[in-house]
C-alpha positions in Angstrom: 0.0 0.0 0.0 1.3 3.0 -0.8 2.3 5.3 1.9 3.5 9.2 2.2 4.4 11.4 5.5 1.7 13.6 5.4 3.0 16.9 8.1 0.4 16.9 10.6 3.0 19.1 13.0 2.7 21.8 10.3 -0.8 22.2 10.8 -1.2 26.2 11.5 -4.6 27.9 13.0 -5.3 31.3 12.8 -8.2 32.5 14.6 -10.8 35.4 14.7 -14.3 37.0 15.6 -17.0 35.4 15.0 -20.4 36.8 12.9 -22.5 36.3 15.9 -21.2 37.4 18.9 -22.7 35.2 22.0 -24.6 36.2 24.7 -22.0 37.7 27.7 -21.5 35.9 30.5 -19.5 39.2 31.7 -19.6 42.6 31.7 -18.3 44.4 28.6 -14.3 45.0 28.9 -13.7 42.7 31.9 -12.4 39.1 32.3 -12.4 37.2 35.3 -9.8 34.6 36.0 -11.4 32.2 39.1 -8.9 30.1 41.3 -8.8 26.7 40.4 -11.6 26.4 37.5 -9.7 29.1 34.8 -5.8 27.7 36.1 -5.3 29.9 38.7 -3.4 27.9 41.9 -6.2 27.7 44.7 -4.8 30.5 46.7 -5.7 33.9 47.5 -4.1 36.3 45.6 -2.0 38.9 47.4 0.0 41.4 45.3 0.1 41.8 41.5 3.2 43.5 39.6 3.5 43.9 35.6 6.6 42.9 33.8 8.3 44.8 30.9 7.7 41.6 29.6 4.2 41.4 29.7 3.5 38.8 32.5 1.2 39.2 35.3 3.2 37.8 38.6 1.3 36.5 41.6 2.2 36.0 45.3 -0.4 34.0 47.1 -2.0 33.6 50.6 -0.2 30.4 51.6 2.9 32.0 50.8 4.3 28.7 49.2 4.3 29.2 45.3 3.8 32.7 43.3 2.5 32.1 39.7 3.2 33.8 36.0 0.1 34.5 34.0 1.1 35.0 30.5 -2.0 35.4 28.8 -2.7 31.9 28.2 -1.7 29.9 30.9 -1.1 30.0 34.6 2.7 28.6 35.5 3.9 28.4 39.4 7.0 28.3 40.9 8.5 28.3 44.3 8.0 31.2 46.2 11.1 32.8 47.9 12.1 32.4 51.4 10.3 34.3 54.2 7.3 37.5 53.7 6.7 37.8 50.2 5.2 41.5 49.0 5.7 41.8 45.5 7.9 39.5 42.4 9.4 42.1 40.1 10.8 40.7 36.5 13.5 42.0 34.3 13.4 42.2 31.2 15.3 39.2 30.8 13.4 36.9 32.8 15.0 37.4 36.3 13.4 37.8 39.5 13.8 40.4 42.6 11.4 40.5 45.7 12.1 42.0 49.1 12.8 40.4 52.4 13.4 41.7 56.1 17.1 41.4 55.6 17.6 42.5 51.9 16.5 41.1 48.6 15.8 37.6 47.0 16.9 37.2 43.3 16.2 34.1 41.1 18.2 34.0 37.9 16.1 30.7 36.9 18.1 28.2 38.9 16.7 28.7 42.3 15.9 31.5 44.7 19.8 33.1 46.3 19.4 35.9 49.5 21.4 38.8 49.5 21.6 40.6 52.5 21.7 44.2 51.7 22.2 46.5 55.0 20.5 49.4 54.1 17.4 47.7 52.8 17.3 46.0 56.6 17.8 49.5 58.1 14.8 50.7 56.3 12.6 47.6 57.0 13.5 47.9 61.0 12.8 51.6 61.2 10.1 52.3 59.5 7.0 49.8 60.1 5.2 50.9 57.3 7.0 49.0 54.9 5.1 46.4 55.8 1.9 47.9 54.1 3.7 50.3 51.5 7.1 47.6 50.6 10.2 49.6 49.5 9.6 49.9 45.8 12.1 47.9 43.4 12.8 47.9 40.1 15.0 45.8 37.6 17.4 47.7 35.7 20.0 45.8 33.3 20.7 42.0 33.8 21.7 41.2 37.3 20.8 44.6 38.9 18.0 46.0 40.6 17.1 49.7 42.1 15.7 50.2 45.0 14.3 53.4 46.4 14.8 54.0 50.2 13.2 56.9 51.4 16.4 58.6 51.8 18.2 57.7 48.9 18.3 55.4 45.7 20.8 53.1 45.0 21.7 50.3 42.6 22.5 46.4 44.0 24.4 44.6 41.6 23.8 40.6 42.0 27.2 39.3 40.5 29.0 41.5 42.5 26.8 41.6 45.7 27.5 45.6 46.5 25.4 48.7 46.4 25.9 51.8 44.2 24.6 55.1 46.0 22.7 57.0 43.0 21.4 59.9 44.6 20.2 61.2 47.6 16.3 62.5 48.2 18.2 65.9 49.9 20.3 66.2 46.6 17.0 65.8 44.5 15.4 68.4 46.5 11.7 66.7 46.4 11.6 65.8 49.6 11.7 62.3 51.2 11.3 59.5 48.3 8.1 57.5 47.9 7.3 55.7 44.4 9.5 54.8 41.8 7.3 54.3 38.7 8.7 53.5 35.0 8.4 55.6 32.4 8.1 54.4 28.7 11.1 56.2 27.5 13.1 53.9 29.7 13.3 56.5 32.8 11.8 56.4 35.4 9.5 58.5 37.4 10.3 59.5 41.4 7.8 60.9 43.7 8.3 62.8 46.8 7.2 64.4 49.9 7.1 68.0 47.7 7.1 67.1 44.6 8.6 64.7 41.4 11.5 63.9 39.4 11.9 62.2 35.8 14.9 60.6 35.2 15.7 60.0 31.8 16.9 56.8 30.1 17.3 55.6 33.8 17.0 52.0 32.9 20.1 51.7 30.4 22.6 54.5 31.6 21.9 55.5 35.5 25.7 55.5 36.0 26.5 57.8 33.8 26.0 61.8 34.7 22.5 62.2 33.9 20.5 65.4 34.8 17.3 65.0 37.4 14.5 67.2 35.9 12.5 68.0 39.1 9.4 69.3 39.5 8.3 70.7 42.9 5.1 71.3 44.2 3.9 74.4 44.8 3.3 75.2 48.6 0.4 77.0 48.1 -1.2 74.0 46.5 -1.3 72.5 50.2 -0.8 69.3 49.0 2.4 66.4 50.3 3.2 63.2 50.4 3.1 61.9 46.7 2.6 58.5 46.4 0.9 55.6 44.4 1.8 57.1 41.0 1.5 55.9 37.3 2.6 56.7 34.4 -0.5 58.1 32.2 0.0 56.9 29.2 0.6 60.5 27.2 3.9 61.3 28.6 2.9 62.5 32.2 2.7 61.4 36.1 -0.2 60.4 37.9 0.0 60.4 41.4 -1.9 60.6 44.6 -1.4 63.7 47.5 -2.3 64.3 51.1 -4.3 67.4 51.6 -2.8 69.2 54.0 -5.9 71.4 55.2 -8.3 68.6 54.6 -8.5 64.7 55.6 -9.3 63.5 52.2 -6.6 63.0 49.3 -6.2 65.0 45.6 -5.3 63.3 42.5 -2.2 65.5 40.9 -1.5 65.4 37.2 2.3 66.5 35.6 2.1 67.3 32.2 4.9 69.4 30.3 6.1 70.8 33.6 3.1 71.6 34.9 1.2 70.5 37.9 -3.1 70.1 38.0 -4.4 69.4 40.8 -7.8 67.0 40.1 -10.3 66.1 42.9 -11.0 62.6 43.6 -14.7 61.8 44.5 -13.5 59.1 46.6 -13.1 58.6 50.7 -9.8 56.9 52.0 -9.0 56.4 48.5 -5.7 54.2 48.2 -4.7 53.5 44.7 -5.7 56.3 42.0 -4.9 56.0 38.1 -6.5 56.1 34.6 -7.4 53.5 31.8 -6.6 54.2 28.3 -10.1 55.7 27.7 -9.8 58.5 29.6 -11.6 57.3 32.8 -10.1 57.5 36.0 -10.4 54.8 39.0 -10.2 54.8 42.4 -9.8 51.5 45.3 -11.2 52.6 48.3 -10.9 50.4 51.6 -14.0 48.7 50.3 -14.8 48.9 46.6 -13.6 50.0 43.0 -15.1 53.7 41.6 -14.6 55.2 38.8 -15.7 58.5 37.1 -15.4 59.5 33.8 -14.3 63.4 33.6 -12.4 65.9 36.3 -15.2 66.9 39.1 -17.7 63.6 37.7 -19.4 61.5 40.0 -17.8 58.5 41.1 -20.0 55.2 40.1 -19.2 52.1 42.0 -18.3 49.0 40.0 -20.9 46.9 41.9 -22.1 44.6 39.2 -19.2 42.4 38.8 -20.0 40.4 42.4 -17.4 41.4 44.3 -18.1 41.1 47.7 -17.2 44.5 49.6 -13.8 44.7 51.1 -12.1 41.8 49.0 -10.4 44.0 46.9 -6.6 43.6 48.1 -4.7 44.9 45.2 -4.2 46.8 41.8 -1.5 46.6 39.1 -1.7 48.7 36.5 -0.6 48.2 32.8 1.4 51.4 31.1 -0.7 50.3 28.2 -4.0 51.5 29.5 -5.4 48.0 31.2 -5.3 47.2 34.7 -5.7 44.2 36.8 -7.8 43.9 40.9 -7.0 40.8 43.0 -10.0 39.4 45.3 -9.4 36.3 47.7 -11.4 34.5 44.6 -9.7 35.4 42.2 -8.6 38.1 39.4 -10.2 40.7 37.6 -8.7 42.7 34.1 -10.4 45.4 32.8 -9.0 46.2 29.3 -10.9 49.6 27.1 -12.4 48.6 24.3 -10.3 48.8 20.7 -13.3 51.1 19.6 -13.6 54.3 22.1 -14.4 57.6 21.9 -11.3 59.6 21.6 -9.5 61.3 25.1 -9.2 64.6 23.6 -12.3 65.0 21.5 -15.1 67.4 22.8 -18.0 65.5 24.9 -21.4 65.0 22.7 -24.1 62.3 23.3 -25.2 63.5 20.0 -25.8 61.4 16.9 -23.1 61.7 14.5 -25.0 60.9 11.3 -21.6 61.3 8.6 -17.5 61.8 9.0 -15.7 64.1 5.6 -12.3 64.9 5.0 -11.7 68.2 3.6 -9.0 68.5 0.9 -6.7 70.0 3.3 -7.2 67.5 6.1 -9.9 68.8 8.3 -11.7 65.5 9.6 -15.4 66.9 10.6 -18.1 65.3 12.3 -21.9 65.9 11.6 -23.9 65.6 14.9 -27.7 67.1 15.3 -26.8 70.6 17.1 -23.1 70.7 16.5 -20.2 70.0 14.6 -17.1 68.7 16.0 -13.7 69.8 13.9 -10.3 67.8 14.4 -7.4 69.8 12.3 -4.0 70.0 13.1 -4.9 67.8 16.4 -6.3 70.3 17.7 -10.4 69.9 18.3 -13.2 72.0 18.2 -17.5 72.2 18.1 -18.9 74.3 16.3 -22.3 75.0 17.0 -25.2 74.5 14.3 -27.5 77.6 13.2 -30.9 76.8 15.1 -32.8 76.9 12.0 -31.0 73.7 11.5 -33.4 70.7 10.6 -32.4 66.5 10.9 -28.9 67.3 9.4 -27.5 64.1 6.9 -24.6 64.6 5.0 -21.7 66.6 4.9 -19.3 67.5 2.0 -17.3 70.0 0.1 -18.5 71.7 -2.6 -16.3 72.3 -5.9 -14.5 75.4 -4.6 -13.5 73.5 -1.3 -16.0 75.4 0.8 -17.3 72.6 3.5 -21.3 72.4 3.6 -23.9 69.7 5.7 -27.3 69.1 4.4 -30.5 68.7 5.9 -34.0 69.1 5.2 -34.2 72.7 4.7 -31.5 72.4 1.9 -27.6 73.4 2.6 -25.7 75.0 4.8 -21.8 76.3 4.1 -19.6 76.9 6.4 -16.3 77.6 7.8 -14.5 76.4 10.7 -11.7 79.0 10.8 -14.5 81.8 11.5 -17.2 80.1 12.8 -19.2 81.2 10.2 -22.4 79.6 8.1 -24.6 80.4 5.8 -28.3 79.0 4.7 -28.7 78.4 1.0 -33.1 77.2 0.7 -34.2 76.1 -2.4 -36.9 77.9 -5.0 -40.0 79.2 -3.0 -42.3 76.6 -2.7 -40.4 73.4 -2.5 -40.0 70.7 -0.1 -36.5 68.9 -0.2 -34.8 65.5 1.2 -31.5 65.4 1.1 -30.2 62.1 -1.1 -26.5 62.5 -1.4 -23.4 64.2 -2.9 -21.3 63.8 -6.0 -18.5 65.6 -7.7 -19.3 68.7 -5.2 -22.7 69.0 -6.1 -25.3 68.0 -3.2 -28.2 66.5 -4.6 -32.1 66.3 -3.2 -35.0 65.3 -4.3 -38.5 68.0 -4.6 -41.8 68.2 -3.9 -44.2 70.4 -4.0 -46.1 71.2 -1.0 -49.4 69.7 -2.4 -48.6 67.1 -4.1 -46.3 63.6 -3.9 -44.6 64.1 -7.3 -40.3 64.2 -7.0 -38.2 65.5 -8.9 -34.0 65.5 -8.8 -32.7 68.9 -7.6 -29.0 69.9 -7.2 -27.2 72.6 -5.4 -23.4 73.2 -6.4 -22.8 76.1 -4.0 -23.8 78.6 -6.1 -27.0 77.9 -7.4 -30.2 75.6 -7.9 -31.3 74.1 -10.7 -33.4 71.2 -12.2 -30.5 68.2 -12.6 -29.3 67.6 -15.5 -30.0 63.7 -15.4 -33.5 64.3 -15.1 -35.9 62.3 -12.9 -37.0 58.5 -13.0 -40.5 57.9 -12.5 -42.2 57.7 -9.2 -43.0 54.2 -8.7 -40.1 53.4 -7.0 -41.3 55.1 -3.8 -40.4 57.7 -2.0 -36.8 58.4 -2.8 -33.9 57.6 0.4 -30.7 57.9 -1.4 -28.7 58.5 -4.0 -24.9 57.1 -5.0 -22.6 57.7 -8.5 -20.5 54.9 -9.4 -17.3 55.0 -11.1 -18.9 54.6 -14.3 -21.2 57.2 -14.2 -24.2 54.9 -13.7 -25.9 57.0 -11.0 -28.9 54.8 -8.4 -31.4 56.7 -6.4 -33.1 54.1 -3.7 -36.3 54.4 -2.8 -39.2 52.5 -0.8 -40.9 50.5 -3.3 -37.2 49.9 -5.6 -34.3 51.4 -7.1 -33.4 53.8 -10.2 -30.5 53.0 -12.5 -29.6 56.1 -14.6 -26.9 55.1 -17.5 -26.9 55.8 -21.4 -29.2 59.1 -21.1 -31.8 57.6 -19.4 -33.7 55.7 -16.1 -34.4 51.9 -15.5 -36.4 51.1 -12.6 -36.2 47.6 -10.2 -39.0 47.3 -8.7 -39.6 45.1 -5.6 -43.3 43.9 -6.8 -41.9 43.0 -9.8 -38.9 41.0 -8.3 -36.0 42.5 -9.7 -35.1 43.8 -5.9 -35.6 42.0 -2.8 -35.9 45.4 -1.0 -35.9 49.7 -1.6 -32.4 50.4 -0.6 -31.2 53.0 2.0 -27.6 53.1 1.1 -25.5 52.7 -2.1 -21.9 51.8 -2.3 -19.1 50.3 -4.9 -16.5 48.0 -4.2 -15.1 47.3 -7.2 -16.4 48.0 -11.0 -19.5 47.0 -12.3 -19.9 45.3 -8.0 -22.4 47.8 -6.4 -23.8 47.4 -3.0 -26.6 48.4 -1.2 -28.4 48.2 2.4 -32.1 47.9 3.2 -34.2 47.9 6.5 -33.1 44.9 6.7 -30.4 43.1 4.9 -27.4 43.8 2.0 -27.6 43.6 -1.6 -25.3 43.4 -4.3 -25.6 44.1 -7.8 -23.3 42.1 -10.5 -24.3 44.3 -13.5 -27.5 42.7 -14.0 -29.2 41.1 -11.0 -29.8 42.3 -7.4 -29.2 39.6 -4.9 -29.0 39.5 -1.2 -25.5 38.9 0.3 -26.4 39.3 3.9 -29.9 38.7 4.1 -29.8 39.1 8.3 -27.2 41.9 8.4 -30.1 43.8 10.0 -31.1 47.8 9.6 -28.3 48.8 7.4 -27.3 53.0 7.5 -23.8 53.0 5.7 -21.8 51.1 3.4 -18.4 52.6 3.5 -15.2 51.2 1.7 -12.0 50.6 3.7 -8.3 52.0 2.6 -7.8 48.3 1.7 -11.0 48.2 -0.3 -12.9 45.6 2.2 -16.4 46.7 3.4 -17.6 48.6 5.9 -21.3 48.3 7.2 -23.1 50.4 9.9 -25.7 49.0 11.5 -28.6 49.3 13.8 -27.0 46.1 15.6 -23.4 47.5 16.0 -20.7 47.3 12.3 -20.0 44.3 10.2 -16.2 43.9 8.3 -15.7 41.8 5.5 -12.3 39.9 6.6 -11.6 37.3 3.9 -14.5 35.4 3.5 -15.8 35.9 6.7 -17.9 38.6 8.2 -16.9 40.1 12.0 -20.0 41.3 13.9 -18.5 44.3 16.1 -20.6 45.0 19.1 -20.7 46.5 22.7 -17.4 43.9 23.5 -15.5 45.9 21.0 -16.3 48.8 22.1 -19.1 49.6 19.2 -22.8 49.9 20.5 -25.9 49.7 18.8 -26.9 52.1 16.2 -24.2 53.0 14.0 -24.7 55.8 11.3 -21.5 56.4 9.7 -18.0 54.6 9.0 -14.7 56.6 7.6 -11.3 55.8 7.6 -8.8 59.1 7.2 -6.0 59.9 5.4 -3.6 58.8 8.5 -5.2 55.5 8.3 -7.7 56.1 11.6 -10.9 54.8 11.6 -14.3 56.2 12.9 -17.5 55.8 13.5 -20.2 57.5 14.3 -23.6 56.2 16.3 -26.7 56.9 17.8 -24.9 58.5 21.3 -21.5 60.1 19.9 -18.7 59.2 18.1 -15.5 56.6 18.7 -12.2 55.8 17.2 -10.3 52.4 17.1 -7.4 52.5 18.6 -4.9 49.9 16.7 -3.2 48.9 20.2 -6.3 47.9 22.0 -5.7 44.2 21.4 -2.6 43.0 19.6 -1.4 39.9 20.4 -2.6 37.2 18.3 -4.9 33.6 19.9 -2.5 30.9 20.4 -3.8 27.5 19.3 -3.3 23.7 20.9 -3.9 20.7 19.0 -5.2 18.1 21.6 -6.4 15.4 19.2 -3.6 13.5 16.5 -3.1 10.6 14.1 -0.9 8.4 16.4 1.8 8.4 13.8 3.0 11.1 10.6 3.0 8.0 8.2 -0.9 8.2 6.9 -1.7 5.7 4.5 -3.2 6.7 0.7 -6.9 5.0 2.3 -6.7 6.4 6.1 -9.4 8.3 7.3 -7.9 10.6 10.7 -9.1 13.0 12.9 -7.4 16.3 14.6 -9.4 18.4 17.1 -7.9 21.6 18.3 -8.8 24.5 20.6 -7.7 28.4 20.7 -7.4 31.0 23.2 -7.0 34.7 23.2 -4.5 36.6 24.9 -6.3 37.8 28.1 -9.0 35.8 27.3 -9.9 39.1 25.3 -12.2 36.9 22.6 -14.0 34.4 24.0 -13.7 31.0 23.1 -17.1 30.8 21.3 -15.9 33.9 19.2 -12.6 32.4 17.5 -12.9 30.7 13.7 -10.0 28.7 12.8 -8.4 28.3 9.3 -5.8 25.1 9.0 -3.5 23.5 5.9 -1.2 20.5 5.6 2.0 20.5 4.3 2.1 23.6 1.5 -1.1 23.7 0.8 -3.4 26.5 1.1 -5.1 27.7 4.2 -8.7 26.3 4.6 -11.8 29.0 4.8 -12.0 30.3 8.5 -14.7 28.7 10.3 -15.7 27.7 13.4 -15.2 24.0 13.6 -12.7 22.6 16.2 -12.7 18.9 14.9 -11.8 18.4 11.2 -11.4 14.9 9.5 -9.1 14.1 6.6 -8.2 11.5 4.2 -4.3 10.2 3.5 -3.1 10.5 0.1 -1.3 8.7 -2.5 
């Protein structure tokens, strides 16, 4: 019988979203990691540090084993001699924690104590470094620095001594309190009055560098910095007594400058902000958060955490964070899709995104315009006259204009400035959509149903020159040119096709359309699309046919940079990937209702929905699912007749896509990669 090694090993799964998202079992941007039943050692947690390297490190309860969490999988090791507080992790892989006496250092063969004297000074005088440990952190390979709160020096492992970096009296901030890493490679220092930024710290602290130090002012009233983080923009975030008051301010540095923010939050001990711009608070008992300067502070009580079990925070420089309860861990990651920091607050409906010519990315809303040039933003308020705005576009002279159902309005962000332009005395308009600088609508009169095309270039009205199809297609919703001058207009009852001088109607009673499209859109020649109430359509130069006959109310079909589909929905936004469409949804980040989809000249994308406006943010999720296949052929040799079976199973960094939410592609030997699907169990044949 004739036999061949067929390369089972080489079998490769990549793995994405779903179409249908599941129903959640938790709330939107959190995971929970439970001891025992998700991997995690069946031990309290009690402390949580980051690594430069991306692990999550654990000390427990029973003070026997501390654990790595690397995404994917829980690992434990021995825990080091005597009180553990926190494990910190080089970035090559070495361990440091602190003990009465000095440190502990594992360089992957075992756990060695070095006795370092002024480490055990500091631990005997100052009880509090049993709640608040002396804060470490792993410089080059084999060294650590440690920050007394007198002085910071460097312990070299290989050669067991102490370098003397510093003193807090030469830094002139007062006695020392945090040492938090910056992403430059520095590192921030906090003090009694004030902080210090330390540049490149972490490859060249030897070497003459210059302290930039920023102290507080005294009339601020504030001392005692502590508990800071890095915020993500290039500033410190950091916690302060009050001195005239019992409660605690949150301080922001920013270019040099101190802000002093209030925290809505009593006995608060750990202060810092998430990626999107909201800022969180652990009390004694439970986890607030509030979403601008001098906002109310909302308690995170519907993740069942039992009050006072929250025993620690670590959070990532990447804008995620991570709680410890005695059941287990919590991560709370922002969604990829997220209304920008910066950007002006609106719970407006953003109905349509345009780029002008020179850059200006503006935003349509129902009151207001919001204007993003130069990174600088701005709203712009709508004249009141202003009636269900809808699209938004630049006429041929590059003045910018929205429409609505009043006619069009020009305008200019520089001055603030618009102006109304109303059609002829007498007629009622609906705005359709825009081509070549012209705006189009279609016109009625105000006693009868008749419609007629109307165009506006900026300058004037007039009767368009492609004339009008007839009116038994419905009242008119849309209209869309294609590339080849074939123009549609959608409408209730069917669709108008206007090419070689003159109109050919598709009309659903007839059955040429399954539905009156509301949107039009090309994705390559002669392939037009369009959306309905409720499903997509797409047209091959002589048919209409559905293509997602349950993609729901769509409002937009919009064309990636890489020519791939977008869809806005009623039910959140739809991407073509491959074969394969991605439902986006509240997990991502996208909610219901979404009106418009564009993708800028920088390559950000946007939407725009029902309460506002969000941008995806490319390092929300980046590391890839890893894949385990956990069912083989017992041998690589698979005869020309043998029938086999491989079962596999994925899992997302984080857990960030659930496991019901991955598709898998596969191929054997050089072949090419199977369809994405969602089938963990495939069965092939051997062959000759």
């Amino acid at each position: 019988m004739a036999r061949r090694t067929t390369w089972i090993a080489a079998i490769a799964l990549a793995l994405w979203l779903a179409l249908l998202p599941p129903a959640r079992a938790q709330a939107p941007n959190w995971r929970s990691f439970k001891r025992d039943t998700d991997g995690l050692p069946n031990s309290a947690p009690t402390s949580l540090t980051l690594s430069p390297r991306g692990n999550l490190w654990i000390t427990h309860e029973d003070g026997e084993k501390i654990t790595q969490f690397d995404g994917y999988r829980f690992q434990t090791l021995p825990a080091p001699r005597g009180r553990t507080s926190r494990i910190h992790e080089s970035r090559s892989g070495q361990l440091w924690a602190l003990d009465a006496a000095g440190l502990q250092f594992h360089d992957g063969e075992g756990w060695q104590s070095h006795p370092v004297d002024e480490i055990a000074a500091e631990m005997q005088n100052k009880p509090t470094r049993v709640y608040r440990p002396i804060p470490l952190l792993p410089a080059e390979r084999q060294s650590v620095l440690v920050l007394l709160s007198d002085r910071l020096i460097k312990y070299d492992a290989l050669q067991r001594e102490t370098t003397l970096i510093r003193t807090s009296a030469e830094a002139g901030i007062g006695a020392f309190s945090e040492l938090v890493p910056a992403p430059d490679d520095g590192i921030w220092i906090t003090g009694e009055s004030g902080a210090a930024k330390v540049p490149q710290a972490l490859r060249q602290l030897e070497a003459p560098i210059e302290w930039k130090t920023f102290p507080l002012d005294p009339e601020l009233r504030l001392r005692g910095l502590r508990t800071g983080a890095d915020d993500g923009r290039g500033g410190l975030l950091v916690l302060a007594d009050n001195a005239l008051e019992s409660g605690r301010a949150l301080l922001r540095l920013r270019n040099g400058e101190w802000t002093v923010e209030p925290v809505p939050v009593d006995a608060v001990r750990y202060a810092w902000e998430s990626s999107d711009g909201r800022l969180w608070a652990l009390d004694v008992n439970t986890l607030r958060h509030w979403a601008r300067p001098g906002g109310e502070a909302r308690a995170m009580d519907d993740l069942g955490i039992r009050p006072g079990n929250l025993s620690d925070v670590a959070v990532d420089p990447a804008g995620a964070f991570w709680i410890s309860t005695p059941a287990g861990l919590w991560r709370y990651a922002p969604p990829p899709w997220r209304p920008p920091v910066d950007a002006p607050e609106t719970s407006e409906a953003i109905s349509a995104i345009h780029e002008s010519e020179s850059g200006r990315l503006c935003f349509l809303g129902q009151t207001e315009l919001l204007s993003l040039w130069n990174g600088k933003w701005e709203r712009l308020q709508m004249p009141e006259n202003t009636r269900t705005p809808r699209g938004i576009g630049t006429f041929a002279d590059g003045t910018l204009f929205y429409a609505d159902d009043l006619g069009a309005v020009s305008f200019d962000p520089e001055s603030k400035s618009f102006q109304r332009h109303v059609p002829p005395a007498g007629s009622l308009v609906r705005y359709l959509g825009t081509h070549g600088g012209v705006v189009y609508f279609s016109r009625s009169s105000g006693e009868g149903t008749n419609q007629s095309l109307v165009e506006f270039d900026g300058t004037r009205w007039r009767d368009s020159t492609l004339g009008s199809p007839t009116n038994n297609i419905g009242g008119w919703t849309t209209l869309f040119a294609a590339a080849n001058e074939e123009v549609w207009i959608g409408g209730t009852a069917g669709a108008a096709l206007h090419q070689a001088g003159g109109w050919t109607n598709f009309l659903i009673a007839e059955g040429s359309i399954p539905a009156g499209p509301r949107v039009f859109a090309q994705l390559a020649p002669g392939s037009v699309w369009a959306g309905t109430a409720d499903r997509l359509m797409t047209w091959d130069g002589r048919y209409w046919v559905d293509s997602v006959p349950d993609a729901g109310a769509v409002n937009e079909i919009a064309v990636g940079a890489d020519g791939s589909p977008w869809i806005s929905t009623e039910a959140g936004l739809l991407q073509r990937f491959e074969q394969n469409w991605i439902a986006l949804s509240v997990d991502e980040g996208v909610p219901g209702g979404v009106l418009s989809f564009y993708e800028d000249r920088a390559g950000r994308q946007w939407i725009g929905h029902r309460r506002g406006l969000a941008m995806y943010h490319v390092d929300g999720d980046t590391d890839p699912p890893q894949t385990i296949i956990s069912e083989t052929p017992p041998s690589k040799q698979i005869s020309a007749d043998q029938v086999f079976t491989i079962s596999f199973t994925g899992r997302d960094r984080w857990n960030s896509a659930p496991e019901g939410r991955l598709l898998f592609s596969y191929r054997i030997d050089g072949a090419a990669w199977s369809t994405f699907a969602p089938a963990t169990r495939i069965t092939l044949a051997g062959r000759a």
